[in-house]
C-alpha positions as CSV (number, residue, x, y, z in Angstrom):
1,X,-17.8,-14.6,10.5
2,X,-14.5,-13.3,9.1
3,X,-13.9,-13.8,5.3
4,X,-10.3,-13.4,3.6
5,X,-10.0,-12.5,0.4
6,X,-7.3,-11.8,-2.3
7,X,-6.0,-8.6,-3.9
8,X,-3.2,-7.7,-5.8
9,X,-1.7,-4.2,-5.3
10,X,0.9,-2.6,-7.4
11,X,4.4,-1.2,-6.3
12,X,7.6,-0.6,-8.9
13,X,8.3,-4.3,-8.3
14,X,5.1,-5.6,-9.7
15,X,2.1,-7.0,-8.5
16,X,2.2,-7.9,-5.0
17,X,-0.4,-10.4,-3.7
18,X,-2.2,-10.1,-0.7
19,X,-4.9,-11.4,1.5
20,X,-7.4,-9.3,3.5
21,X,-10.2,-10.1,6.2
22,X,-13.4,-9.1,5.4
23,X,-15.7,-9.4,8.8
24,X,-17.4,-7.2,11.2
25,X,-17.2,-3.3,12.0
26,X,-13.5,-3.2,13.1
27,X,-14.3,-0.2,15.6
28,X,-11.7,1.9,16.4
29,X,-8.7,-1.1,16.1
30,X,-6.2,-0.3,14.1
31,X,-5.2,-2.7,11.3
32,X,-3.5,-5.3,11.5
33,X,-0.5,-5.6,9.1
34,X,1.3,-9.6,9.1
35,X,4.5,-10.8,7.1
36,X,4.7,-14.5,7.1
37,X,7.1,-16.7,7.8
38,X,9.5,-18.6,5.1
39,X,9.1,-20.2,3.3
40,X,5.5,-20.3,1.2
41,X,3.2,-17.1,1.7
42,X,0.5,-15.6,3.4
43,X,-1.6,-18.4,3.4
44,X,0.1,-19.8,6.3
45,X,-1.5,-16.9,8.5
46,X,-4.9,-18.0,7.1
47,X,-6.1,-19.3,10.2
48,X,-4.9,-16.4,12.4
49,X,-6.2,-14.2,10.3
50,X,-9.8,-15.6,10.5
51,X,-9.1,-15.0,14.4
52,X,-7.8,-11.6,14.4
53,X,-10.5,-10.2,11.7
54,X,-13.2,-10.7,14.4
55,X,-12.3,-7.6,16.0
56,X,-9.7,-5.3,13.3
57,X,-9.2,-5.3,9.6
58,X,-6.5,-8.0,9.1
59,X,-3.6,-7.5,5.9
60,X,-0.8,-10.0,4.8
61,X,1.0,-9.4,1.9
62,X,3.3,-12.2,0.0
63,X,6.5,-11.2,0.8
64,X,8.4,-10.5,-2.2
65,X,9.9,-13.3,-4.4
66,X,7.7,-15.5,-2.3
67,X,4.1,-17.0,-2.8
68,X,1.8,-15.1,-6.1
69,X,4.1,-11.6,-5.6
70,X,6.6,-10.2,-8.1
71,X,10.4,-11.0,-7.2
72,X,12.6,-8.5,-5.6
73,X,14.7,-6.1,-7.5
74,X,17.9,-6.4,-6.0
75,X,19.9,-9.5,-7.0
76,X,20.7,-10.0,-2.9
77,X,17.7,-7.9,-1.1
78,X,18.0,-7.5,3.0
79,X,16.0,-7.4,5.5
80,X,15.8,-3.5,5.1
81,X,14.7,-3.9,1.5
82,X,12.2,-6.1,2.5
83,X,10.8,-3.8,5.2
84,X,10.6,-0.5,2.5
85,X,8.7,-3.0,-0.2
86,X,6.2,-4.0,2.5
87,X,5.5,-0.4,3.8
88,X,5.2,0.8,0.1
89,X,2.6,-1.6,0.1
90,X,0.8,-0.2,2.9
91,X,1.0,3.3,1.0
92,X,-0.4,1.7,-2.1
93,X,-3.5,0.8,0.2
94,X,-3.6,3.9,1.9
95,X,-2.9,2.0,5.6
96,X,-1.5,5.3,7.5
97,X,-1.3,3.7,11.2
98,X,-1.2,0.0,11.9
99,X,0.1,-2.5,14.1
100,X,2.5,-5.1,13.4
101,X,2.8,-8.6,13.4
102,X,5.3,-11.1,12.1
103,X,6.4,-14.9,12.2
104,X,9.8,-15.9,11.9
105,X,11.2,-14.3,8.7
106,X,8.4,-11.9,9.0
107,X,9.3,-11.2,12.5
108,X,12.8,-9.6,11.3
109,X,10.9,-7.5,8.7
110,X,8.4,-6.1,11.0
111,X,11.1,-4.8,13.0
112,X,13.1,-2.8,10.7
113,X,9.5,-1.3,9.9
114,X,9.0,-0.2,13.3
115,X,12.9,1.1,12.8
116,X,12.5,3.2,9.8
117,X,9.0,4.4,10.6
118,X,7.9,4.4,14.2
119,X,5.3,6.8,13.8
120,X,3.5,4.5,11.6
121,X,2.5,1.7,14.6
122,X,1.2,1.4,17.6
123,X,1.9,-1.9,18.7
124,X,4.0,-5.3,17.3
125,X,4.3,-9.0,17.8
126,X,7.1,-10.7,16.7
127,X,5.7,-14.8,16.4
128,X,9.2,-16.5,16.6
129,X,12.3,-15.0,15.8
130,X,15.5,-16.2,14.7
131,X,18.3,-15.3,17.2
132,X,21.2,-17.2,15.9
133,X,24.6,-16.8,16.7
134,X,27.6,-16.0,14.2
135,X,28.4,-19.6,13.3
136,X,24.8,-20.6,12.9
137,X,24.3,-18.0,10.7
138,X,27.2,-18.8,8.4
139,X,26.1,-22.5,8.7
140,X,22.2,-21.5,7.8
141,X,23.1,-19.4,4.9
142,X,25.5,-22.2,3.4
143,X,22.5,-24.8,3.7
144,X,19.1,-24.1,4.6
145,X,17.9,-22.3,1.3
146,X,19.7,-23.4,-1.8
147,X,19.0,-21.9,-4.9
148,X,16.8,-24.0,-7.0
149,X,16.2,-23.7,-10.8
150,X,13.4,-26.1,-12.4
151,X,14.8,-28.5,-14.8
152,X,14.0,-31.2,-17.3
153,X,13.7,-34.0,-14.8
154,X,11.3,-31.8,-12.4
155,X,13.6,-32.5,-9.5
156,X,12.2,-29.4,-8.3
157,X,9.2,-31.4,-7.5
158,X,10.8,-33.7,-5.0
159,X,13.2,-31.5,-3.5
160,X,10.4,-29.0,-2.4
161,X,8.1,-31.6,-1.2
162,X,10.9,-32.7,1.1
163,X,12.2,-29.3,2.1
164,X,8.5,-28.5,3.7
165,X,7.8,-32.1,5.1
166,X,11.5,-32.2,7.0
167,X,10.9,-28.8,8.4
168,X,8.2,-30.4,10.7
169,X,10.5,-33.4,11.4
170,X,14.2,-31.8,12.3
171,X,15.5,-28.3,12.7
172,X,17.6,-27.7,11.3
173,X,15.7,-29.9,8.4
174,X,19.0,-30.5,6.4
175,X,20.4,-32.1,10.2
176,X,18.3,-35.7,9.3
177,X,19.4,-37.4,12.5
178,X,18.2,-38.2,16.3
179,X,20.0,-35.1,17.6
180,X,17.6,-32.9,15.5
181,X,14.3,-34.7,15.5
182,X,11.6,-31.9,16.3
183,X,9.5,-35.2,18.1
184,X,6.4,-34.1,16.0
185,X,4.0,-35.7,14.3
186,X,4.4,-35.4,10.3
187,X,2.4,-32.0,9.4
188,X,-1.1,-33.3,7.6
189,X,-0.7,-34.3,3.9
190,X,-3.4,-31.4,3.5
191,X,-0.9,-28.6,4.9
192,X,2.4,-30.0,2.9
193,X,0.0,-29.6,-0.3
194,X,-0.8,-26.3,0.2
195,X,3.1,-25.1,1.7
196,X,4.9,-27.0,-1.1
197,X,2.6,-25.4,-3.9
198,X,3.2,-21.5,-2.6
199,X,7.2,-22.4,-2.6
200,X,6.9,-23.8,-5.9
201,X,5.3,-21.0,-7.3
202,X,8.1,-19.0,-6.1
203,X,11.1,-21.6,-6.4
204,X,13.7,-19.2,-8.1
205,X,13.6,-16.8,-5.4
206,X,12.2,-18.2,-2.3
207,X,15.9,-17.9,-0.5
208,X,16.5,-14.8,-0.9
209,X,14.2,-14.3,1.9
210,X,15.8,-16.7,4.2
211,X,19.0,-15.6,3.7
212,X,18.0,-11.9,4.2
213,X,16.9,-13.0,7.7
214,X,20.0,-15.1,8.3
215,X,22.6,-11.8,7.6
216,X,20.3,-10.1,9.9
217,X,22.3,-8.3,12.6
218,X,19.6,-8.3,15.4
219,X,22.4,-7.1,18.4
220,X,22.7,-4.1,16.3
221,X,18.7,-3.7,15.7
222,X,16.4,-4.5,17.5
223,X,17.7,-2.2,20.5
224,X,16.6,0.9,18.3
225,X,12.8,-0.9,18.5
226,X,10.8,2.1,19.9
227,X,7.5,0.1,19.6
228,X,5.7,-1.5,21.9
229,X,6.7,-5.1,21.6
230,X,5.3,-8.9,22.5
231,X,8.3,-11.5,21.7
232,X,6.7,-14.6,21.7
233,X,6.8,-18.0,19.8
234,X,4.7,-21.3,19.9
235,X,6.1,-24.1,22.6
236,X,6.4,-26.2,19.5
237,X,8.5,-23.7,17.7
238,X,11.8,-24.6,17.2
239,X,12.8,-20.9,17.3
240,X,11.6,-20.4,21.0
241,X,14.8,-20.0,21.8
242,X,14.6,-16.7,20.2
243,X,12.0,-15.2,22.5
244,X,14.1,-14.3,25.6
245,X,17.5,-13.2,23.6
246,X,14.8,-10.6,21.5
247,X,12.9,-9.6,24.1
248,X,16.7,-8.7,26.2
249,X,17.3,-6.3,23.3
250,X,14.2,-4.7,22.5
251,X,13.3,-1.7,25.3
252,X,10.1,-2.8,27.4
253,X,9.1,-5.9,25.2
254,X,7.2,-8.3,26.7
255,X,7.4,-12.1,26.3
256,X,5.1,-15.2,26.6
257,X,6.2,-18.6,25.3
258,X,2.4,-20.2,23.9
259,X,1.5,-23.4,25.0
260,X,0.1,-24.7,21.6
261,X,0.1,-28.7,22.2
262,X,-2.3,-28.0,25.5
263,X,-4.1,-25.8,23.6
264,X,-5.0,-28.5,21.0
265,X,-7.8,-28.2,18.4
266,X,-8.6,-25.2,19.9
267,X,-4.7,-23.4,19.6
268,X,-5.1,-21.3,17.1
269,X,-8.4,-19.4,19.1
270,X,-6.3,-19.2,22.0
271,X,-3.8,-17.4,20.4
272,X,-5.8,-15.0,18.8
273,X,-7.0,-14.3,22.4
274,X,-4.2,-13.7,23.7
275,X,-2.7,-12.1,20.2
276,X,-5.8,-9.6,20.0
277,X,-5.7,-9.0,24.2
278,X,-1.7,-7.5,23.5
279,X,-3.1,-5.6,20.6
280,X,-6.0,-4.0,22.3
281,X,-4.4,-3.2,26.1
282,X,-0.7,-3.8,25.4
283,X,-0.6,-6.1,28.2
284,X,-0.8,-9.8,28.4
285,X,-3.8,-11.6,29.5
């Protein structure tokens, strides 16, 4: 059975935590290299990960400023940034040829990986990508991630708490009404635990991350992708809109829209199927 455990590796930033699968004789798979989404860290690819190990070594770094890894050094960092920390990373562990996956947030930084280094990966997923337009960009970056400092009252507390359980009630989450209502059932107290915690840990700079993925100018990007793309997001994900404007810019991608909710209990095995099946033949089941 697959096993993840934690690392920390070094980069002119800090420490950058990590998690790693630790399973059977990968064969000739490549790794697997995964940025998660915002906010929180890597442990929201936990699951997956246990999936995908079965068959390849599995890495997911905490993005910087996010989860146990050491904040970004620029004072407004882009996606671009973001994408040169994470591939130093990969140098630091002496990862020469991978594929790529990434959720949301993640999603944008995986692809201006694949931009600045195409020689370095063989294939990428992008799990739900933002695909906003100008306005709900601007609307986004003036709401959704607010800068937070801890104070004497621990409001800091209660505001984070809140921030993770609305995200599974309304998208946006700061839109509290009928109009927005995701028509899901509250995330288990279990998994708003463990999500508020990571963004805690990381409460001074969790937005820069957002807000790096907000500026980003996908129009302009993602049509120099010259990797071999899946574009694909959950039926439950409120970014499946995403999937068909992405996978319109990026040459050749593929796309599959994930029926989670008929999947059930049994979702996240299904996905790795079908997750490990792109990897493997580049082609969906």
């Amino acid at each position: 059975m697959t096993q993840i455990e934690r690392a920390f590796v070094t980069i002119r930033e800090g420490q950058v935590h990590l998690r790693r699968s630790i399973g059977p004789d990968p064969g000739a798979a490549p790794p697997l290299w995964m940025i998660h989404a915002s906010p929180a860290s890597s442990v929201s690819l936990v699951a997956l990960m246990h999936e995908l190990g079965r068959t390849r070594r599995v890495f997911a770094p905490d993005t910087l400023g996010n989860g146990d890894s050491a904040p970004a050094a620029p004072a407004v960092p882009d996606i671009a940034y973001y994408a040169d920390s994470s591939l130093r990373v990969m140098d630091a562990l002496g990862l020469e040829r991978v594929d790529l996956y990434g959720s949301h947030t993640g999603a944008h930084i995986v692809s201006e990986m694949a931009i600045a280094r195409p020689d370095r990966f063989r294939r990428m997923v992008f799990d739900g990508i933002a695909m906003f337009s100008p306005q709900e960009k601007q609307e986004n970056l003036a709401n959704y991630a607010p800068a937070i400092e801890p104070d004497a009252f621990g409001t800091q507390f209660h505001w984070a708490w809140h921030f993770v359980r609305d995200q599974g009630w309304f998208f946006p989450y700061y839109k509290r009404d009928a109009a927005h209502a995701r028509g899901l059932d509250m995330p288990s107290v279990e998994a708003l635990h463990r999500t508020t915690v990571e963004v805690l840990k990381s409460i001074r700079t969790y937005h820069h991350a957002y807000r790096a993925a907000f500026a980003h100018q996908e129009p302009e990007r993602l049509p120099l992708v010259r990797v071999p793309t899946l574009v694909m997001a959950d039926a439950s994900d409120p970014l499946k809109p995403g999937v068909a404007k992405a996978a319109a810019l990026v040459p050749g991608a593929l796309q599959a829209i994930f029926d989670d909710q008929a999947h059930g209990a049994g979702a996240i095995a299904a996905k790795g199927t079908l997750l490990t099946h792109f990897l493997d033949t580049g082609r969906l089941p």
